[in-house]
N, C-alpha and C positions, 0 to 999 in steps of 0.2 A: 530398649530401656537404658542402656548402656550410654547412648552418647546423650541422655536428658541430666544423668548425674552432674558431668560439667557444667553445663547450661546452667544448673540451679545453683552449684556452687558459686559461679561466676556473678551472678545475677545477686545471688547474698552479700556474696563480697563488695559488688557495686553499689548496692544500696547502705550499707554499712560506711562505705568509703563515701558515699555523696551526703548523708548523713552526717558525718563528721566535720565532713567540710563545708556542710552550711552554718552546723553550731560553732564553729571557726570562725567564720567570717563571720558572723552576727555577734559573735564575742568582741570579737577584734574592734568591729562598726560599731560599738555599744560603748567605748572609752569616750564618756561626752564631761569630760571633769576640767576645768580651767585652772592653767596654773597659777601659784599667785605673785601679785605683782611687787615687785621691789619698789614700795615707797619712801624708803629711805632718803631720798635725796633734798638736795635743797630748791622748796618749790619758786624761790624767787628767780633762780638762776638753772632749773632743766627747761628744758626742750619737752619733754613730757608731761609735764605738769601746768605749764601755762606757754600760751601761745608764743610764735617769735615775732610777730610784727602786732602793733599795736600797742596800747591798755584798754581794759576793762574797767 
C-alpha cells in the first residue's frame, strides 16, 4: 500500500496541473476583441481610406 500513496498523489497533481492548463489556454484562445481603428486621418489623401489607383 505504500508505494499506491505516490501514485495517487502524482495522478492529483497531474490532473490538477492539466486542468489548469487547459482553462489557460482556452482563456488565452477566448481574447476575440478587435482593436479600434484610428480614423482620424484625411480620407482624400490616406492609403487606407480610399484606394491608390483609380476613382470611384
Amino acid at each position: 500500500m505504500k508505494f499506491a500513496v505516490p501514485g495517487i498523489i502524482a495522478a492529483v497533481a497531474g490532473a490538477v496541473l492539466g486542468a489548469g492548463a487547459v482553462f489557460g489556454v482556452t482563456a488565452a484562445a477566448s481574447d476575440n476583441t478587435r482593436p479600434e481603428i484610428d480614423r482620424s486621418g484625411n480620407a482624400d489623401s490616406s492609403l487606407l481610406n480610399q484606394v491608390e489607383y483609380g476613382s470611384r
